[in-house]
C-alpha angles and dihedrals in degrees: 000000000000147000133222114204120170113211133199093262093012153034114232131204127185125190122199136217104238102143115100121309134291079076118182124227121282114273117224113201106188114189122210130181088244102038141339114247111201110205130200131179109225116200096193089068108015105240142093112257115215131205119199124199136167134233090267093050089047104051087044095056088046087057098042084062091077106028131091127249107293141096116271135167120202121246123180130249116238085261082056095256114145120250123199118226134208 
């Protein structure tokens, strides 16, 4: 399960462990227009521990979803779409 919320400076999304115990913490994504910060409570420690990556990283990660084991790096197409590269 998750949630869409949009914010005043950000869109936030928060998934939610449903599947069979033992469940993990809510994660909170909050997207920004400068970078998206991904935020987990830990019990063991008592504090919510924050992620923080930038639109590249982002876009990198978006495209390694669907891509097979290697190493790429993303150029962009002459209409500015990025193009993953082997």
């Amino acid at each position: 399960m998750f949630t869409i919320e949009h914010e005043f400076d950000c869109t936030v999304v928060t998934l939610v462990d449903d599947g069979q115990a033992p469940l993990q913490e809510d994660v909170a994504i909050n997207a920004f227009a400068e970078c998206v910060t991904v935020e987990q409570y830990d019990a063991r420690t008592d504090t919510v521990q924050k992620v923080t990556l930038s639109t590249a990283q982002i876009r990198d990660l978006a495209a390694a979803l669907n891509l097979p084991e290697g190493s790429y790096f993303i150029p962009k197409n002459p209409d500015g779409t990025p193009r993953p590269v082997r």
